[in-house]
N, CA, C and O atoms as a MOPAC input file, in Angstrom:
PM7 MOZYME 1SCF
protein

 N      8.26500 1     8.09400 1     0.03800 1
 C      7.79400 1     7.28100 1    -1.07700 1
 C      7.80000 1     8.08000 1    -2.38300 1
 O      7.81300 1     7.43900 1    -3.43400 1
 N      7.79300 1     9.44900 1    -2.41900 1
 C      7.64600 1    10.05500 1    -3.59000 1
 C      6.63000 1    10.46500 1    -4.26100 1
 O      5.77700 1    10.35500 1    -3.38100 1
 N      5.95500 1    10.94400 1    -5.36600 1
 C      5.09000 1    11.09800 1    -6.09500 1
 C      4.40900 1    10.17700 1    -6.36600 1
 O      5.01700 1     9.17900 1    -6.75300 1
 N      3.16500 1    10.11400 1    -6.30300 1
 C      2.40300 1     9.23400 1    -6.13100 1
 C      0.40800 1     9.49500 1    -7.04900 1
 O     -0.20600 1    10.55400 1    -6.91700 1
 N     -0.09300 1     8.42200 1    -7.76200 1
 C     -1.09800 1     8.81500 1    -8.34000 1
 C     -1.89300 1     7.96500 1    -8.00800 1
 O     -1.33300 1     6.90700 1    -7.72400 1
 N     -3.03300 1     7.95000 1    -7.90800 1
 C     -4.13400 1     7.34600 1    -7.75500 1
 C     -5.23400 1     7.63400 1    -8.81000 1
 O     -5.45500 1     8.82400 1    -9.03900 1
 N     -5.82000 1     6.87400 1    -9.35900 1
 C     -7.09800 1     6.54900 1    -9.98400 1
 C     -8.34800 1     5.47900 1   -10.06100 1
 O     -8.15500 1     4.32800 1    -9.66900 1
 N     -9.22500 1     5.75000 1   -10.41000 1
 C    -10.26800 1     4.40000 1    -9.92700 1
 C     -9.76600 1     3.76900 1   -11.80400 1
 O     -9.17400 1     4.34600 1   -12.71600 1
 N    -10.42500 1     2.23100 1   -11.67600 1
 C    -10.50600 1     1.46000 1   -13.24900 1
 C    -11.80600 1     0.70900 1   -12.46800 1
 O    -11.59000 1     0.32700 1   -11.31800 1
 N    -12.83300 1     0.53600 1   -12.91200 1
 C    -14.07200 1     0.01400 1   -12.48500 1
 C    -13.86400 1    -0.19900 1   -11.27000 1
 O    -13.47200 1     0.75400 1   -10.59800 1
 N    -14.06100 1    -1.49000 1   -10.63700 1
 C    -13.92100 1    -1.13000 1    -9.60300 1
 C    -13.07400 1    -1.64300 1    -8.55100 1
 O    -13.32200 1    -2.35700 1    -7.57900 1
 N    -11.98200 1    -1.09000 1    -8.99400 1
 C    -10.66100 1    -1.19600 1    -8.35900 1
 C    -10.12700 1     0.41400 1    -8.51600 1
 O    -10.65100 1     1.31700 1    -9.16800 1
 N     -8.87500 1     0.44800 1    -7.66800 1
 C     -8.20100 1     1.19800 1    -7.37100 1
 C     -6.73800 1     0.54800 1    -7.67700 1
 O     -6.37800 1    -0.61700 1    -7.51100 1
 N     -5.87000 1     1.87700 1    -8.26900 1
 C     -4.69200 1     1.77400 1    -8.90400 1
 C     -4.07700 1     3.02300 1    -8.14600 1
 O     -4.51000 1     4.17300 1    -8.21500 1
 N     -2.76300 1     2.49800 1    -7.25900 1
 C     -2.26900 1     4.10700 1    -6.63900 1
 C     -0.56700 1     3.52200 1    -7.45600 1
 O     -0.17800 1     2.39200 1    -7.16200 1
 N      0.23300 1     4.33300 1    -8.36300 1
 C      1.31000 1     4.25800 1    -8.97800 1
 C      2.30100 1     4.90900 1    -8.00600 1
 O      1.92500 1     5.94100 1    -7.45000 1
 N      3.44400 1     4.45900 1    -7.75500 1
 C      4.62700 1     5.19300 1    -7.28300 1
 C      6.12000 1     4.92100 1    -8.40100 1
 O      6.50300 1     3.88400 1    -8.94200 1
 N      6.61400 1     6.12900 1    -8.42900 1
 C      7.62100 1     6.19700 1    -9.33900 1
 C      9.42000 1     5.78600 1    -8.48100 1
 O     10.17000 1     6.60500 1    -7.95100 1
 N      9.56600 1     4.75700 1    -8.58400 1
 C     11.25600 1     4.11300 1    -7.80800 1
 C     12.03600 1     5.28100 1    -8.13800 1
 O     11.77300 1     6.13600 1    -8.98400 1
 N     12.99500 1     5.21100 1    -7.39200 1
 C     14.21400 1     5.89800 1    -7.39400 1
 C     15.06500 1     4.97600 1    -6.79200 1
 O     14.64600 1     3.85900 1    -6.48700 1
 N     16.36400 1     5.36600 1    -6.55900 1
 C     17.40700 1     4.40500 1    -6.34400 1
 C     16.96700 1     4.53300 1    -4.85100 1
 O     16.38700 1     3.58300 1    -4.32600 1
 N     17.10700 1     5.15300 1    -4.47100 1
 C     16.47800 1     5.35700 1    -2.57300 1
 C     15.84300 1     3.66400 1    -2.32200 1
 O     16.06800 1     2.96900 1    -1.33000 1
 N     15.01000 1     3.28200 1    -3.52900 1
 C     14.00800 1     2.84400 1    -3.03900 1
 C     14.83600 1     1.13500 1    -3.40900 1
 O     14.06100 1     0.25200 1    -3.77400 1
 N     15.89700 1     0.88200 1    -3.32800 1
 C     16.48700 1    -0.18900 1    -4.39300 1
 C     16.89500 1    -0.50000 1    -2.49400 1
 O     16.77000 1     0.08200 1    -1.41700 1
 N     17.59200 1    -2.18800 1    -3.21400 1
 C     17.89300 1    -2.68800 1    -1.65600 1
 C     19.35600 1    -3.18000 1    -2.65500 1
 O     19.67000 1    -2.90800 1    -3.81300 1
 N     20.01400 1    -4.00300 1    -1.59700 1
 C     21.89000 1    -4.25500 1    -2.81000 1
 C     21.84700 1    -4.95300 1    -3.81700 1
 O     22.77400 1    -5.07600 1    -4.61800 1
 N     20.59300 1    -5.56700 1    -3.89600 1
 C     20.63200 1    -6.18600 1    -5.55900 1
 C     19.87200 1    -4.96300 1    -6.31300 1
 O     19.30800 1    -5.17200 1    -7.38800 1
 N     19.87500 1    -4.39000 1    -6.04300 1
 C     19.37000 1    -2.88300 1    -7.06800 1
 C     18.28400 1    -3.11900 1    -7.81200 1
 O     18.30700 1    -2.74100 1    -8.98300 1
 N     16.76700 1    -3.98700 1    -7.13800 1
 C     15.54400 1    -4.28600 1    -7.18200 1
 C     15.02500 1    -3.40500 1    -6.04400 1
 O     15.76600 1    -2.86500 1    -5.22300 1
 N     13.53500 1    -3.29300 1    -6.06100 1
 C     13.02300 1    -2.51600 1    -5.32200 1
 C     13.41700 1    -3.17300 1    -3.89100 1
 O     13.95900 1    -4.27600 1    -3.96000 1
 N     13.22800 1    -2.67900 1    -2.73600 1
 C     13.21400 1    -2.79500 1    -1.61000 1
 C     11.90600 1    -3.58200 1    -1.06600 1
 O     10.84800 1    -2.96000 1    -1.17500 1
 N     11.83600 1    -5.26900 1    -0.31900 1
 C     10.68300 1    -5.53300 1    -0.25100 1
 C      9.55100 1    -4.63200 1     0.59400 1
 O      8.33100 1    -4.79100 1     0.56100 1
 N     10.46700 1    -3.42900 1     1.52400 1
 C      9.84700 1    -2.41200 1     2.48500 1
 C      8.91700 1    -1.57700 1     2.06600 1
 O      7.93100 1    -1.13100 1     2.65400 1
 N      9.48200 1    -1.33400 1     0.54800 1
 C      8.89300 1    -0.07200 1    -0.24400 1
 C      7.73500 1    -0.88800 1    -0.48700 1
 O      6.67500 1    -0.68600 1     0.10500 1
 N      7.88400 1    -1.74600 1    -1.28200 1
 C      6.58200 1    -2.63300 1    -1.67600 1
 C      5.42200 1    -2.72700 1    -0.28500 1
 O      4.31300 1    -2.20200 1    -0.38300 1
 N      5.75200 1    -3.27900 1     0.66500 1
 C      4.85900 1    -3.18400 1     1.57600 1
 C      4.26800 1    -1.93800 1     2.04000 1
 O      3.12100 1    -1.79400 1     2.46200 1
 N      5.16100 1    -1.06500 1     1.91800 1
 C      4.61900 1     0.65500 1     2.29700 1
 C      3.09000 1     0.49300 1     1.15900 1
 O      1.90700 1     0.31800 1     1.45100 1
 N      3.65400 1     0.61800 1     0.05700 1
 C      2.92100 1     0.68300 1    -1.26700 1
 C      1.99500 1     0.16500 1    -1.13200 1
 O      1.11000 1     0.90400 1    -1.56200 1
 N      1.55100 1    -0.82100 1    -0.73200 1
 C      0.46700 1    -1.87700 1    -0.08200 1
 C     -0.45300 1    -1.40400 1     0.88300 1
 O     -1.68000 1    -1.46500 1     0.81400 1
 N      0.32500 1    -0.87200 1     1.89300 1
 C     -0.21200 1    -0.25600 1     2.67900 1
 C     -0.98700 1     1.21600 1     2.42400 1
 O     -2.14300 1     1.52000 1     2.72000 1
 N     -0.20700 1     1.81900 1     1.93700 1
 C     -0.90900 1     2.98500 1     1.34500 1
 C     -2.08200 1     2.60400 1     0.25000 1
 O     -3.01700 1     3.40200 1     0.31500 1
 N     -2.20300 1     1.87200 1    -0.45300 1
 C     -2.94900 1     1.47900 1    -1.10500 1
 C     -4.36100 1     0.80100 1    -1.20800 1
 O     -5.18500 1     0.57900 1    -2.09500 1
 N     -4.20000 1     0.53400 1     0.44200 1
 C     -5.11300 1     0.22100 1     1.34100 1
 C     -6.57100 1     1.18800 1     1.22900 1
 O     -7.73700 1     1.03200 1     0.86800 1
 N     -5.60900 1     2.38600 1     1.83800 1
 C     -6.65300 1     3.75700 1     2.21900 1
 C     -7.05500 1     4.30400 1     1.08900 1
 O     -8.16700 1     4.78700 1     1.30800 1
 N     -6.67700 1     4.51900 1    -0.21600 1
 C     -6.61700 1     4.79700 1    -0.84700 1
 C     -8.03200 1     4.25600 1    -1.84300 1
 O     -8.94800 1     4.77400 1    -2.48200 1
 N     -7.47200 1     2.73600 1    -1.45800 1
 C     -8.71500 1     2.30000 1    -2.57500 1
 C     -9.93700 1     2.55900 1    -1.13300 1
 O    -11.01600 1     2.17900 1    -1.58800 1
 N    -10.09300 1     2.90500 1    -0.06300 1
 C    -11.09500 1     2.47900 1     1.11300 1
 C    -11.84700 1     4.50000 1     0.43000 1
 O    -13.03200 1     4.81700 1     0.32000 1
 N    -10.74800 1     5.28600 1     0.16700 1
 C    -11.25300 1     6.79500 1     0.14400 1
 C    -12.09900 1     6.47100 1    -1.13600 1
 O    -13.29700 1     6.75200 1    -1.11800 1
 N    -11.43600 1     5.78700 1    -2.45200 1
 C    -11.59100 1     6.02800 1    -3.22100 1
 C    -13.30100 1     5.03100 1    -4.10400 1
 O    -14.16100 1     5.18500 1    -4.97100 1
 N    -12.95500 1     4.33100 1    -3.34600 1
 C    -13.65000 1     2.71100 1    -3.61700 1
 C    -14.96700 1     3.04300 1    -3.01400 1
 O    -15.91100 1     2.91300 1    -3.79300 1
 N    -15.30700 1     3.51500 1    -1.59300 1
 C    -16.10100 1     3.42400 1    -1.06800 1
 C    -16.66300 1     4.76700 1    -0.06300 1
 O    -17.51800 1     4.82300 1     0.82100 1
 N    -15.99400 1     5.50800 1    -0.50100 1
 C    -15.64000 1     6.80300 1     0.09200 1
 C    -15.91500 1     7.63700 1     1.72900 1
 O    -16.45700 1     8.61900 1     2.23700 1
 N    -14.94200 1     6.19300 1     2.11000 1
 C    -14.81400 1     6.44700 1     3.72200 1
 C    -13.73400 1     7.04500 1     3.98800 1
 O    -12.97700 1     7.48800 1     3.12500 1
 N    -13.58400 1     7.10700 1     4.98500 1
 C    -12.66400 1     8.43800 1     5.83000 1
 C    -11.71300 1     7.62700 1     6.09500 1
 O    -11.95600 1     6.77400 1     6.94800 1
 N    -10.56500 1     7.63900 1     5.55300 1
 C     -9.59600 1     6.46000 1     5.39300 1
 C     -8.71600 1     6.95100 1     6.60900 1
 O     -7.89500 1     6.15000 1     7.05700 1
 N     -8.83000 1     8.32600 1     7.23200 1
 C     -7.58400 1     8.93300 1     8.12800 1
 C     -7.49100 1     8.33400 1     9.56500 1
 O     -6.50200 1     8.19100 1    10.28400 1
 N     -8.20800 1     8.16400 1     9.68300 1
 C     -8.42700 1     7.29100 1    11.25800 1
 C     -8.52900 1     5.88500 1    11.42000 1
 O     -8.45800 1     5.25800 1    12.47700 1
 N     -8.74300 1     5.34900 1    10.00200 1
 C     -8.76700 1     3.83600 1    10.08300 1
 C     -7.42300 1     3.07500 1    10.14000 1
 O     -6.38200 1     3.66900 1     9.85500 1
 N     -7.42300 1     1.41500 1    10.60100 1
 C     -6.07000 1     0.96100 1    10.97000 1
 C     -5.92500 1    -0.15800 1    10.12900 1
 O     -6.91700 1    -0.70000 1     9.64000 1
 N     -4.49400 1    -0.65200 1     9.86300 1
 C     -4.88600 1    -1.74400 1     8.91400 1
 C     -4.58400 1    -3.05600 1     9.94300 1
 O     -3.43400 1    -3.42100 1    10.18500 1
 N     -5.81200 1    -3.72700 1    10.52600 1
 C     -5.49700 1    -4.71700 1    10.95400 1
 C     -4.30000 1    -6.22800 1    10.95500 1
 O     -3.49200 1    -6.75200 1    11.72200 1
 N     -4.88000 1    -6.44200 1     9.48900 1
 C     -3.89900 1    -7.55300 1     9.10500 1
 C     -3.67500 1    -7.56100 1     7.57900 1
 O     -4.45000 1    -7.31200 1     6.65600 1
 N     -2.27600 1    -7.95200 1     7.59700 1
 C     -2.17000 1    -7.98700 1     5.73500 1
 C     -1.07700 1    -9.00700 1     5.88400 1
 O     -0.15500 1    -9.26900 1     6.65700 1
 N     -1.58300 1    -9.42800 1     4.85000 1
 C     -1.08200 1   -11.05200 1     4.45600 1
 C     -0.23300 1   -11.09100 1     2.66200 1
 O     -0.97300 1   -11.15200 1     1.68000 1
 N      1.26900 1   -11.05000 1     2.48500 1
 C      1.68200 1   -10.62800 1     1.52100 1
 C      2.51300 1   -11.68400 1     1.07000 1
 O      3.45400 1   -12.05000 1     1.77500 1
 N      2.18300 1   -12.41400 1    -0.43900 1
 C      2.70400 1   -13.32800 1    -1.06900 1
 C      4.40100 1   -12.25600 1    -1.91600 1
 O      4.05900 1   -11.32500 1    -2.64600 1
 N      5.25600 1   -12.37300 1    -1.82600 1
 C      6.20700 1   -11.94700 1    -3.01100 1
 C      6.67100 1   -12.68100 1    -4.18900 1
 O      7.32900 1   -13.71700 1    -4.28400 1
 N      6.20000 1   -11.94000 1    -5.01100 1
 C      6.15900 1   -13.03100 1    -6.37900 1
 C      7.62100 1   -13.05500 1    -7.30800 1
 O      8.39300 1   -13.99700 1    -7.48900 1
 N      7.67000 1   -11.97700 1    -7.69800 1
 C      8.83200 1   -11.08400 1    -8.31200 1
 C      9.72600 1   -10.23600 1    -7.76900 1
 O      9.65800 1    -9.70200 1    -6.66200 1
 N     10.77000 1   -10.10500 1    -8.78400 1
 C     11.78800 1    -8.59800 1    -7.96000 1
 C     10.89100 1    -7.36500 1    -8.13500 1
 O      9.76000 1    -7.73700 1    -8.44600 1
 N     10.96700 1    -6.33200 1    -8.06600 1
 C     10.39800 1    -4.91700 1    -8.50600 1
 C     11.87600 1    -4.12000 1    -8.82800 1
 O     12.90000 1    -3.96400 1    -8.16300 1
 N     11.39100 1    -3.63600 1   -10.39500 1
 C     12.63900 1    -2.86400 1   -11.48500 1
 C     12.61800 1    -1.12900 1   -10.67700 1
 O     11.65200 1    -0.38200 1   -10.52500 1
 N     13.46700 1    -1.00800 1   -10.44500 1
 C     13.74000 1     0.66000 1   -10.16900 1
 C     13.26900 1     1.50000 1   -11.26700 1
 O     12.91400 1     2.66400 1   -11.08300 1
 N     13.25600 1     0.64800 1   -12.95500 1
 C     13.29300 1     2.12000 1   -13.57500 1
 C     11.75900 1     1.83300 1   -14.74300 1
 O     11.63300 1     1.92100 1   -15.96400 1
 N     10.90200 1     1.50800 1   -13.73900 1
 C      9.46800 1     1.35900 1   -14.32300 1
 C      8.99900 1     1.47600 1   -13.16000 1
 O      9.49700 1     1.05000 1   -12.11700 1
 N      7.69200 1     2.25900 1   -13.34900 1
 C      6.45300 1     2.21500 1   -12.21600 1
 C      6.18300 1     1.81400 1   -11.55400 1
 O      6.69600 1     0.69800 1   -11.63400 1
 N      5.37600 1     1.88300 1   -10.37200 1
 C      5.31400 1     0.43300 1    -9.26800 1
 C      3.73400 1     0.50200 1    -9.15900 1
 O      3.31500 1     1.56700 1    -8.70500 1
 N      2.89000 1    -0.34500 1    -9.46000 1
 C      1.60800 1    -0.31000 1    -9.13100 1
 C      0.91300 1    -1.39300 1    -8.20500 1
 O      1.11900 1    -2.60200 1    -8.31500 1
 N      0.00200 1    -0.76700 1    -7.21300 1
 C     -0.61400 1    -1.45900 1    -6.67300 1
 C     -2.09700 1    -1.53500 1    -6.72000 1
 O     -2.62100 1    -0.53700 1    -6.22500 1
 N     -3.08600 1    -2.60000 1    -7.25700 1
 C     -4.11500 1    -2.35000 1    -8.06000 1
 C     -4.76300 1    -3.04300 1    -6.70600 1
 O     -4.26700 1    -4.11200 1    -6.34900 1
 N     -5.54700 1    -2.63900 1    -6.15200 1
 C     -6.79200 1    -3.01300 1    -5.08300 1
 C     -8.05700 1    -3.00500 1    -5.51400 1
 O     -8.52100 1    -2.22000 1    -6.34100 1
 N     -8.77600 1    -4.10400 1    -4.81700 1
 C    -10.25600 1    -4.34500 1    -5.10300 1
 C    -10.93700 1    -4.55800 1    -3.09800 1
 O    -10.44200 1    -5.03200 1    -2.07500 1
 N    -12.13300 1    -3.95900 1    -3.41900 1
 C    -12.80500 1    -4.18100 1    -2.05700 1
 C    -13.47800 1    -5.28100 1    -2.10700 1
 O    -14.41300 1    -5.31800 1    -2.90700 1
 N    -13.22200 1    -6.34000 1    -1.36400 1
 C    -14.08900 1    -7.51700 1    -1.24000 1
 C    -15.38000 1    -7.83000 1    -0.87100 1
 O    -16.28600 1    -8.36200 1    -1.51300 1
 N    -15.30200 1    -7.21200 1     0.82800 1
 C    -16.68000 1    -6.59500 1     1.07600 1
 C    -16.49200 1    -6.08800 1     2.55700 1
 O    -15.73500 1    -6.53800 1     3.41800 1
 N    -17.67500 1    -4.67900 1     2.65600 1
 C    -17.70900 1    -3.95600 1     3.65500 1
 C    -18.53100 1    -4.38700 1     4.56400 1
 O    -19.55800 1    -4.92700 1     4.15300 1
 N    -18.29900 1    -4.26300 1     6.16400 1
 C    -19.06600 1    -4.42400 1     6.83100 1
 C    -19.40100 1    -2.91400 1     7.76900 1
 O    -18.85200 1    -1.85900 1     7.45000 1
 N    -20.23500 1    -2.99400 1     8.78100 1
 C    -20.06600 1    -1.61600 1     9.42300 1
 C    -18.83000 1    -1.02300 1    10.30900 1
 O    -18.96600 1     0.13000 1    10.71800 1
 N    -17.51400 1    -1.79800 1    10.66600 1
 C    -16.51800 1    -1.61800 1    10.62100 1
 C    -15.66200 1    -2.03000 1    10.38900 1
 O    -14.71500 1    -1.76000 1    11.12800 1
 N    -15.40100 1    -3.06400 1     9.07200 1
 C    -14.30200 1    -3.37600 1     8.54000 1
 C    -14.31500 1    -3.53400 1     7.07900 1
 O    -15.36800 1    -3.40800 1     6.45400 1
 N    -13.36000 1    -3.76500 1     6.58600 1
 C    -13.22100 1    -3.59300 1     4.97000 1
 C    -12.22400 1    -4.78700 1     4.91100 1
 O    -11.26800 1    -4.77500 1     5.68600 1
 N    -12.42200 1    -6.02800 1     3.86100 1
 C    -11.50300 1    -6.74900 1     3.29500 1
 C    -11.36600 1    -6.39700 1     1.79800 1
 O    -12.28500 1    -6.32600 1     0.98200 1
 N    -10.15900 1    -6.20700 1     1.60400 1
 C     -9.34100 1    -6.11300 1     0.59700 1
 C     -8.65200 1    -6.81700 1    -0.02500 1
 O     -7.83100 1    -7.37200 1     0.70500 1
 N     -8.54800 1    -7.15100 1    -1.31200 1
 C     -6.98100 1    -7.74800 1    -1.70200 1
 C     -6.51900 1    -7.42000 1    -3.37800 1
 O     -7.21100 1    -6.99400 1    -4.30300 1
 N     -5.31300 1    -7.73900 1    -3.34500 1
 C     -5.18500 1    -6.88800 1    -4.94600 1
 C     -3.33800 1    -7.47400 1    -5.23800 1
 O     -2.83800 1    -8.49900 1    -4.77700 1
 N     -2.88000 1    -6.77400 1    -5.83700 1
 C     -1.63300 1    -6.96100 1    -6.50100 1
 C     -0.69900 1    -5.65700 1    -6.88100 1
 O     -1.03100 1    -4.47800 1    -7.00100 1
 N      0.59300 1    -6.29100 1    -7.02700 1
 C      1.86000 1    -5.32300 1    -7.20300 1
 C      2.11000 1    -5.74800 1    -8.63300 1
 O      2.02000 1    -6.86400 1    -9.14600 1
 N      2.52900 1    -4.29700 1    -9.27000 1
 C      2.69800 1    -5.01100 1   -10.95900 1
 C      3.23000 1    -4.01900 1   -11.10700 1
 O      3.17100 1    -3.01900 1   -10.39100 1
 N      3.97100 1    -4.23300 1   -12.32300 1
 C      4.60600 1    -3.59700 1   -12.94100 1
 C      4.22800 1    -3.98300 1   -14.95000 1
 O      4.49300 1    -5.07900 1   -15.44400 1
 N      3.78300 1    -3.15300 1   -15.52400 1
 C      3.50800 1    -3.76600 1   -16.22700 1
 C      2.52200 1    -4.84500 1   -16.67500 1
 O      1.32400 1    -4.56600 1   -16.74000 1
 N      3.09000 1    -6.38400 1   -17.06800 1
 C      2.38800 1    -7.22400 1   -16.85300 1
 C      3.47900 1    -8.60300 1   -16.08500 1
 O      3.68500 1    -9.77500 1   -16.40200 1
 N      4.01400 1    -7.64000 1   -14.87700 1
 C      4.55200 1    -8.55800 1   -14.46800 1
 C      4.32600 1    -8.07600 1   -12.72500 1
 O      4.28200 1    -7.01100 1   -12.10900 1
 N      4.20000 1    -9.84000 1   -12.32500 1
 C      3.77000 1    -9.34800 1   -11.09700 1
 C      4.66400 1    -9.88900 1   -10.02300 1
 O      5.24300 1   -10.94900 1    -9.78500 1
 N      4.50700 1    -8.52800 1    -9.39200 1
 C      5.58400 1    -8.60100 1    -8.02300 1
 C      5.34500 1    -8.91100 1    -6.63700 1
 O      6.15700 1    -9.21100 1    -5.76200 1
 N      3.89000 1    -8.76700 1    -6.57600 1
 C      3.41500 1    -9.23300 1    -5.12200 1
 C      2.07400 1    -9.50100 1    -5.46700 1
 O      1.54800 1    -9.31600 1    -6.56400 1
 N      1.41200 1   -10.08900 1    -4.12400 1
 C      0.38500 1   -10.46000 1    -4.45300 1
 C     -0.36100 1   -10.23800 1    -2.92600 1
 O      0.61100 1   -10.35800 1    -2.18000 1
 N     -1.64700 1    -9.96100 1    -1.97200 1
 C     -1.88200 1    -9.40300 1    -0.49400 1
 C     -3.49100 1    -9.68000 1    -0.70100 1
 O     -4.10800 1    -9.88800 1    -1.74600 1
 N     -3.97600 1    -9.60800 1     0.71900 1
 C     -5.09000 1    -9.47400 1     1.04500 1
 C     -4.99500 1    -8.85600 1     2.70200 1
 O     -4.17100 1    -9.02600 1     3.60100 1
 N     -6.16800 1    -8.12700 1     2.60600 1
 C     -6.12800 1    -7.44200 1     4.20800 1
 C     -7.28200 1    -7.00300 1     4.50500 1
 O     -8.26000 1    -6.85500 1     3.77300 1
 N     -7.13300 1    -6.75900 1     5.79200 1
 C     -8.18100 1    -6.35700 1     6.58900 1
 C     -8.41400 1    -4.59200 1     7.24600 1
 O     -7.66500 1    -4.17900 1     8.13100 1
 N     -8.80900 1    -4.28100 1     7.04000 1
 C     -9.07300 1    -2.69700 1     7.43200 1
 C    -10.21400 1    -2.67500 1     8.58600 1
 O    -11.33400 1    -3.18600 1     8.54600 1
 N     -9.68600 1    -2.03900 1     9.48000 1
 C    -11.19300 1    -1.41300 1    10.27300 1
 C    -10.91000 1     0.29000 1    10.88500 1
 O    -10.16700 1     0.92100 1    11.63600 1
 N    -12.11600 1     0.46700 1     9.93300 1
 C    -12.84300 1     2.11700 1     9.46200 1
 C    -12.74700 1     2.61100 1    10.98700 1
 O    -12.56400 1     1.74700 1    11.84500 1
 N    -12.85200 1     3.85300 1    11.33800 1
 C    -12.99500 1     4.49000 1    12.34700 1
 C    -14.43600 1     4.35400 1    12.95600 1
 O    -15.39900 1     4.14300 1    12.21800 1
 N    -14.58900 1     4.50100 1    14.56100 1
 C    -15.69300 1     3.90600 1    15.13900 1
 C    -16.44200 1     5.50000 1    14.95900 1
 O    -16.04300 1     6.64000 1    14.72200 1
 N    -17.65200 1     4.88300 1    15.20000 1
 C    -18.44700 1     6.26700 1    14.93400 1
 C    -19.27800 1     6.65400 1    16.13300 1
 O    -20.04700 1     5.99800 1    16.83600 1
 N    -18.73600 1     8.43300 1    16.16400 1
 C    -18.77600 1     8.52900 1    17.61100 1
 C    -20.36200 1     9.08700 1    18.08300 1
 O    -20.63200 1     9.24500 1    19.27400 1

């Protein structure tokens, strides 16, 4: 996936990945794979960052992904997550793919945190 950033904005989570052609499918738009990776990673990310659980052992149950747009190779790829709400082992999530102010996907999912031993 490449270089990759993460930051909190209230209270959401923003993890950026930078395209390369790698990441292009034959219409030379992002790959819908990459996007879902991105999603996925973005998951744990906002779960470390959001709520500051131990994102390494947790699984992502289910994710449910609308595709809205293409995704441009030669602009940013962001995936902005919000936590919906925690329980004592699961986390619902949902958030968006953007670029800009244009949006490329759209998800909600389910996480469950590692059991506690």
């Amino acid at each position: 996936m490449g270089e990759m950033l993460v930051r909190t904005e209230c209270s959401k989570c923003r993890l950026r990945m930078f395209p390369e052609r790698k990441h292009t499918n034959l219409q030379e738009m992002i790959h819908g794979a990459v996007t879902l990776s991105l999603i996925d990673i973005s998951l744990f990310a906002a779960m470390r960052t959001l709520t500051g659980g131990d994102a390494g052992p947790a699984v992502t149950l289910e994710l449910s992904t609308q595709f809205i747009g293409a995704g441009k190779p030669d602009q940013p790829l962001d995936a902005v997550v919000e936590v919906l709400r925690e329980t004592g082992r699961l986390l619902f999530l949902r958030g968006e793919v953007v670029q800009g102010d244009h949006l490329v996907a759209g998800f909600t999912a389910l996480v469950r945190k590692a059991s506690r031993k």
